[in-house]
LUMBA-453401 format. One record per residue (C-alpha): residue number from 1; x, y, z. Coordinates in nm, 4 decimals, padded with zeros to 6 digits. Layout:
<rs>
NUM	X	Y	Z
...
</rs>
This chain:
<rs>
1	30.4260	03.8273	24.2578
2	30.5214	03.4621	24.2741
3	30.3827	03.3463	23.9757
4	30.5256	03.6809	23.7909
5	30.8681	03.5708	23.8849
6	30.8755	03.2325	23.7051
7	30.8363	03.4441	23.3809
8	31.1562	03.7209	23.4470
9	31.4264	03.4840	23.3028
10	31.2447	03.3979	23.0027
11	31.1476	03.7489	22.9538
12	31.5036	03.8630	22.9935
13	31.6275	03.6024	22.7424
14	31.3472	03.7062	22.4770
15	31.4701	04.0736	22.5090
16	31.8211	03.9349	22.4728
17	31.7885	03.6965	22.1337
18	31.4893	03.9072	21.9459
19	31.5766	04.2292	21.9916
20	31.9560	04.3267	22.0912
21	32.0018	04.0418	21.8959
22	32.2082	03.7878	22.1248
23	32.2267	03.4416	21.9733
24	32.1150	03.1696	22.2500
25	32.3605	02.8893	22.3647
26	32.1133	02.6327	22.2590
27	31.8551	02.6494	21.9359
28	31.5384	02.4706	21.9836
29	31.4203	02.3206	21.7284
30	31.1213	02.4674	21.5165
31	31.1679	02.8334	21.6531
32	31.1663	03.1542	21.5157
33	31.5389	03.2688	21.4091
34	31.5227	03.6352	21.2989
35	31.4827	03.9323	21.5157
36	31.2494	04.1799	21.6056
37	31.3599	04.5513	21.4617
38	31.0854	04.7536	21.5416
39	30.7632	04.7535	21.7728
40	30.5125	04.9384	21.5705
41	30.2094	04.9082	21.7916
42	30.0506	04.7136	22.1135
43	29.6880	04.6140	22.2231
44	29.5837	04.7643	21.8752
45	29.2081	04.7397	21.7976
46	29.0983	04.5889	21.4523
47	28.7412	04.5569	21.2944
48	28.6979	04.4428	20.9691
49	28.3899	04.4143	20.7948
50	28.4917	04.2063	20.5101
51	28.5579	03.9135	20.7017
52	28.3219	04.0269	21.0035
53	28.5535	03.9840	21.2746
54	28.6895	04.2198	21.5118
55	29.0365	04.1715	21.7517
56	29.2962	04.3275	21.9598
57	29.6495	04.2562	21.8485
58	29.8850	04.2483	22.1620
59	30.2059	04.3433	21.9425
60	30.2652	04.4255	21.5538
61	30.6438	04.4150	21.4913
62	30.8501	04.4405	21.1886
63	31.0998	04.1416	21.2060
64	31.4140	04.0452	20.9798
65	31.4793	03.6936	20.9313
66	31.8669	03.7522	20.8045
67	32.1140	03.9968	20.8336
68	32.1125	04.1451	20.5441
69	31.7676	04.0843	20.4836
70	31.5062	04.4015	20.4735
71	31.2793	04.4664	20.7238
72	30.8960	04.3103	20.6565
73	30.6077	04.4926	20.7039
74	30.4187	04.5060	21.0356
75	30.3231	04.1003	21.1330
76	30.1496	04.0219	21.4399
77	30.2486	03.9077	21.7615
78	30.0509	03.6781	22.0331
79	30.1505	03.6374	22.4325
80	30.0286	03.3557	22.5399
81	30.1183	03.2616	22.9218
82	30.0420	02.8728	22.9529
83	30.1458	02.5767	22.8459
84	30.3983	02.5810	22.5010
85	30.0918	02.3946	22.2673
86	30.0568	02.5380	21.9535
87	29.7062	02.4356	21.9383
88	29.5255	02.4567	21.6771
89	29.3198	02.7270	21.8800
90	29.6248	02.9666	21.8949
91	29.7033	02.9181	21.5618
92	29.3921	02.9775	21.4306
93	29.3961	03.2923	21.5988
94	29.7441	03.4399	21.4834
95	29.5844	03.3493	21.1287
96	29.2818	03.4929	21.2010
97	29.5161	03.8173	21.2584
98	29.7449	03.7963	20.9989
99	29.4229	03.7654	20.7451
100	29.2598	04.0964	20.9403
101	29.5805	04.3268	20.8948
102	29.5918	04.1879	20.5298
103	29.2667	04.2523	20.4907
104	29.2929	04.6333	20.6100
105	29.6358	04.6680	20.3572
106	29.8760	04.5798	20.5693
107	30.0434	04.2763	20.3530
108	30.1167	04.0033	20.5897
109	30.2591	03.6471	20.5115
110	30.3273	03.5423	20.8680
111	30.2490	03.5557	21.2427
112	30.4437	03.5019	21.5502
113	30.3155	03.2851	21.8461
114	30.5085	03.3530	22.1822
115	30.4579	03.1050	22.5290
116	30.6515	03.3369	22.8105
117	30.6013	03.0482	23.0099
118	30.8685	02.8330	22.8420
119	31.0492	03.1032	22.6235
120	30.9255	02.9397	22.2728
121	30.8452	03.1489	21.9756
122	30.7447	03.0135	21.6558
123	30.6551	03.1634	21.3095
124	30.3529	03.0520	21.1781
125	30.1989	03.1289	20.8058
126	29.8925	03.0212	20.7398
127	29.7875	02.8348	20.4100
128	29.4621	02.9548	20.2073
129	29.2986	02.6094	20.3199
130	29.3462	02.6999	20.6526
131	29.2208	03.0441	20.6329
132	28.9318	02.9535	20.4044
133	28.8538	02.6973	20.7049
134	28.8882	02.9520	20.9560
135	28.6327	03.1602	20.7699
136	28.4038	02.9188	20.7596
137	28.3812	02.8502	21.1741
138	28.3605	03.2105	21.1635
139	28.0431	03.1864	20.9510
140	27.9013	02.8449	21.1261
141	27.9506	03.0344	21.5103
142	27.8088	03.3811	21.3501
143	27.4941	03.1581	21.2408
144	27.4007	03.0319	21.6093
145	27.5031	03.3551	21.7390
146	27.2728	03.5648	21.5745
147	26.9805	03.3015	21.6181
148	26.7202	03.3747	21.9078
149	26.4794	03.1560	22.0042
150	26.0927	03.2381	22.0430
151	25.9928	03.0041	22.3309
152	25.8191	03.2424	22.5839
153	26.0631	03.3068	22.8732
154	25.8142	03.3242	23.1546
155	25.6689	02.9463	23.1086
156	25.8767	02.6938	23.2166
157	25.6501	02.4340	23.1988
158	25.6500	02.4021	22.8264
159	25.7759	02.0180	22.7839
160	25.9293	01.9467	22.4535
161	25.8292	01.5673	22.5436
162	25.6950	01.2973	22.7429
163	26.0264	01.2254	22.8425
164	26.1324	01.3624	23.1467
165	26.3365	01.6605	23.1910
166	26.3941	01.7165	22.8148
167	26.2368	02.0950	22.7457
168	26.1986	02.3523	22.4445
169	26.5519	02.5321	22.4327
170	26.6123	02.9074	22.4705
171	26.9246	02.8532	22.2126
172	27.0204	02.6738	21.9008
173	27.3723	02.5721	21.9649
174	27.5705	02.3592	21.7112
175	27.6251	01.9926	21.8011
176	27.8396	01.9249	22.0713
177	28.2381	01.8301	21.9727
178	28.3416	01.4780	22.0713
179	28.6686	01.5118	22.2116
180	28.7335	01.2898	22.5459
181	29.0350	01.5140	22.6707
182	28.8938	01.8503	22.5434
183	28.5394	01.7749	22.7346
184	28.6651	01.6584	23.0505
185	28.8901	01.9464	23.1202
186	28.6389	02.1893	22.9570
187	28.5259	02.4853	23.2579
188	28.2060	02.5093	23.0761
189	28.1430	02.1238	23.1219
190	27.8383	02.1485	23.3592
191	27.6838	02.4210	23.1042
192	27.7298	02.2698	22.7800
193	27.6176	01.9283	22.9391
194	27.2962	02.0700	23.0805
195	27.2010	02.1950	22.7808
196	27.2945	01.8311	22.6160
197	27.1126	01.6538	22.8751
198	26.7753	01.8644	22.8479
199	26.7689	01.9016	22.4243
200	26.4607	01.6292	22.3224
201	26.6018	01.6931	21.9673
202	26.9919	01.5926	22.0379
203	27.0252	01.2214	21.9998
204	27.3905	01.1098	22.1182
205	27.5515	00.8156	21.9381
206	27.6647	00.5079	22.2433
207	27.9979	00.5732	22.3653
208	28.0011	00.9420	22.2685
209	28.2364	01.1288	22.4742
210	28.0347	01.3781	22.6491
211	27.7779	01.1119	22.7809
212	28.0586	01.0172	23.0352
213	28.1468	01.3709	23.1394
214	27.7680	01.4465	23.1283
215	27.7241	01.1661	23.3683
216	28.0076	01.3221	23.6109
217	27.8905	01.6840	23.5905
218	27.4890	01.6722	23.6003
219	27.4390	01.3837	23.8501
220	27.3875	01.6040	24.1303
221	27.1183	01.7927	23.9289
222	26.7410	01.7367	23.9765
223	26.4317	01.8373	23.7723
224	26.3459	02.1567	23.8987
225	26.7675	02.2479	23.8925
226	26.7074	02.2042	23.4863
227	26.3636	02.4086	23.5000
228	26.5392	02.7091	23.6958
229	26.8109	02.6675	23.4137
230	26.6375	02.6904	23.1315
231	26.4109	02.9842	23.2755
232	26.6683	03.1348	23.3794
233	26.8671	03.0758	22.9910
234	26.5465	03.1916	22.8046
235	26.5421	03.5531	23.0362
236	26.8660	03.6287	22.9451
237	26.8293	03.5418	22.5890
238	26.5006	03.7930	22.5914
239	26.7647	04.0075	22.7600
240	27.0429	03.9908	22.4743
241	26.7571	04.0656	22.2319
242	26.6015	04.3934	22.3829
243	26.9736	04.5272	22.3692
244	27.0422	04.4501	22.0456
245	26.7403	04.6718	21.9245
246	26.9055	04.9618	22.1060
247	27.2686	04.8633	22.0120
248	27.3848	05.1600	21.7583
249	27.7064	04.9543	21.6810
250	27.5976	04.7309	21.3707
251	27.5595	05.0509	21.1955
252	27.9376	05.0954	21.2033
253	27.9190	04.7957	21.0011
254	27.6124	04.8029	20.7533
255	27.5560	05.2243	20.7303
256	27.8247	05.4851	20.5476
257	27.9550	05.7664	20.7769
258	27.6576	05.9970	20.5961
259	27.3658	05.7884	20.6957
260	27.4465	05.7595	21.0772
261	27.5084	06.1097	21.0623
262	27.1638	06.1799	20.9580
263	27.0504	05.9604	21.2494
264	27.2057	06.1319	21.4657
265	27.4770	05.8738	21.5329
266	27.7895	06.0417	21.4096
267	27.9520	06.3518	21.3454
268	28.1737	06.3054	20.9593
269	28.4981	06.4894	20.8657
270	28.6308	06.5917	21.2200
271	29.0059	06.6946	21.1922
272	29.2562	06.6227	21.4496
273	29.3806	06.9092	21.5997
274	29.6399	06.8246	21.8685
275	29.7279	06.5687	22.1136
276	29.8123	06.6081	22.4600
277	29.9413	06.3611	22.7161
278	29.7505	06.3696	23.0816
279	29.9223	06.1578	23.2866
280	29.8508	05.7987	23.1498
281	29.5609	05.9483	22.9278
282	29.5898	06.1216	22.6221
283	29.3498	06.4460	22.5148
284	29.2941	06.4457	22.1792
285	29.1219	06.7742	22.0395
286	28.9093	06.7594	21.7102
287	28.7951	07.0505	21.5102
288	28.4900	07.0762	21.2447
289	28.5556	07.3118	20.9616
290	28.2566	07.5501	20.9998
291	28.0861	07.4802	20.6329
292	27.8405	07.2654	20.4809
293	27.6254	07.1522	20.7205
294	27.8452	07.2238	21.0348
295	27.7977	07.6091	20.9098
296	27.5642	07.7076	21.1870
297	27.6036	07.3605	21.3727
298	27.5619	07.3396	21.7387
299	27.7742	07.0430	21.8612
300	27.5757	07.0844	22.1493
301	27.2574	06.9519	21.9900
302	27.4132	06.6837	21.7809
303	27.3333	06.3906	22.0054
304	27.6331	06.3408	22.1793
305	27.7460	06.4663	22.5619
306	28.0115	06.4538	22.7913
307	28.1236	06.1537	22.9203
308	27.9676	05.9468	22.6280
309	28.2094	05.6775	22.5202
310	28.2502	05.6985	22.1460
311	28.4242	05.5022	21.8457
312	28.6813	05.7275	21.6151
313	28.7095	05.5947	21.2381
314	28.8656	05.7455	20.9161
315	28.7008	05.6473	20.5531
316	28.9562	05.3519	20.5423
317	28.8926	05.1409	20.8795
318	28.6756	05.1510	21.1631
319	28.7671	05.2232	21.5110
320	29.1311	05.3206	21.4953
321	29.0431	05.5098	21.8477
322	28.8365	05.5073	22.1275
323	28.7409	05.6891	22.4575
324	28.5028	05.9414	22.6460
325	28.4029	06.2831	22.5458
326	28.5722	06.5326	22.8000
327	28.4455	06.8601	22.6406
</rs>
């Protein structure tokens, strides 16, 4: 309750400026000057295929940067509750945003980046370098991602080397970043660091950055600490694979409606009925028109039951809804 208190006044004065439209006393320099006219949707869900990404917006709004200006279409808007950085990180991910509502025909040209903390709010457009760059992490982190290594999980003893505690990975990871600050005040230091410190195939150059944190964060670590980790890395990896074989959702992204119907893994042209609100759930009824192949259709033998969590689409964009089959 505290720590929720420090953000009231800057809350209050966001309402104020952005949307009843109260000029502040002071402007800071560098932030957004238009207000917001209309909150068109929060916490909303977007997968897009094209660029293989997936997010949750936590506000679109339609802003106006004059008076007398028209409203724009739906942009989107990121919290953020720390420090007032505009890192590149947050940036990148307003961009990342702006590109997916774009991509799904909502025209975007800008994004909004708000720290409660400190009351700033900037808008930020990203340039075609930046999202062609952004595209291409995307790509690089999908690559190591999807990779899974071989290396039988039960034998730890398998030494990459003669060198001592250097083993065959469970994971192909990218090579480490060499940022000083970023390392040092990184929470998954003692991970990323273990893994550096036990590669036989990752040669770091003198004076590298992360051979000083490695030093600070593995020191207390022994040989059999880095044989329980590795074990332990390679089970979990096995793990991750087994469930991907049973994971039905990459067919939302590489099968039409029609052939995960035939598997048994959808049911196509369901109609919304109605919409009910139960306290702070809403019921939302669908009906099947009974022709076609739903003539004699038993819903109850279609592979799905109650209390099954399932993924509502229309032919345009995946997963506009979500939640548990009640009846």
């Amino acid at each position: 309750e505290f720590e929720l208190q420090k953000f009231i006044p800057n809350v209050i004065s966001f309402v104020e400026q952005y949307i009843k439209g109260i000029p502040p006393n002071v402007h800071l320099k560098d932030t957004f000057q238009g207000t917001i006219e209309h909150i068109q949707d929060i916490e909303e869900n977007i997968w897009v295929p094209q660029l293989g990404l997936k997010g949750k917006v936590d506000v679109s709004v339609r802003i106006k940067q004059r008076k007398h200006e028209k409203t724009t279409n739906a942009i989107p808007l990121e919290l953020k509750t720390g420090r007032a950085t505009f890192s590149m990180e947050h940036k990148g991910q307003v961009m990342l945003y702006q590109m997916m509502l774009t991509a799904i025909g909502r025209e975007t040209n800008s994004s909004l980046l708000l720290y409660l903390r400190e009351g700033i709010m900037r808008e930020l457009r990203g340039t075609r370098n930046e999202q062609r760059d952004l595209v291409m992490l995307r790509n690089d982190l999908a690559h190591y991602l999807s990779y899974l290594s071989e290396t039988p999980a039960t034998n730890t003893s398998l030494v990459a080397t003669e060198e001592q505690d250097k083993f065959l990975q469970p994971l192909k990871l990218p090579e480490p970043i060499s940022h000083h600050s970023a390392c040092g005040n990184c929470e998954y230091a003692t991970v990323c660091c273990t893994f550096a410190k036990t590669d036989p195939e990752l040669h770091l150059r003198k004076g590298h950055p992360l051979l000083t944190v490695m030093q600070n964060v593995t020191d207390h670590l022994r040989t059999d600490d880095y044989k329980y980790f590795i074990h332990w890395c390679r089970l979990l990896a096995l793990e991750e694979k087994e469930m991907k074989k049973a994971n039905n959702l990459r067919t939302l992204w590489t099968s039409t409606p029609e052939q995960r119907k035939k598997n048994g893994l959808a049911i196509v042209d369901v109609q919304l009925k109605n919409v009910t609100c139960e306290g702070t759930h809403y019921l939302n009824n669908f009906m099947i028109e009974a022709t076609g192949d739903y003539k004699d259709a038993d819903l109850l033998l279609s592979g799905f039951s109650i209390g099954e969590y399932v993924i509502i689409s229309t032919r345009k964009r995946l997963a506009v809804a979500a939640g548990s089959i009640v009846n």
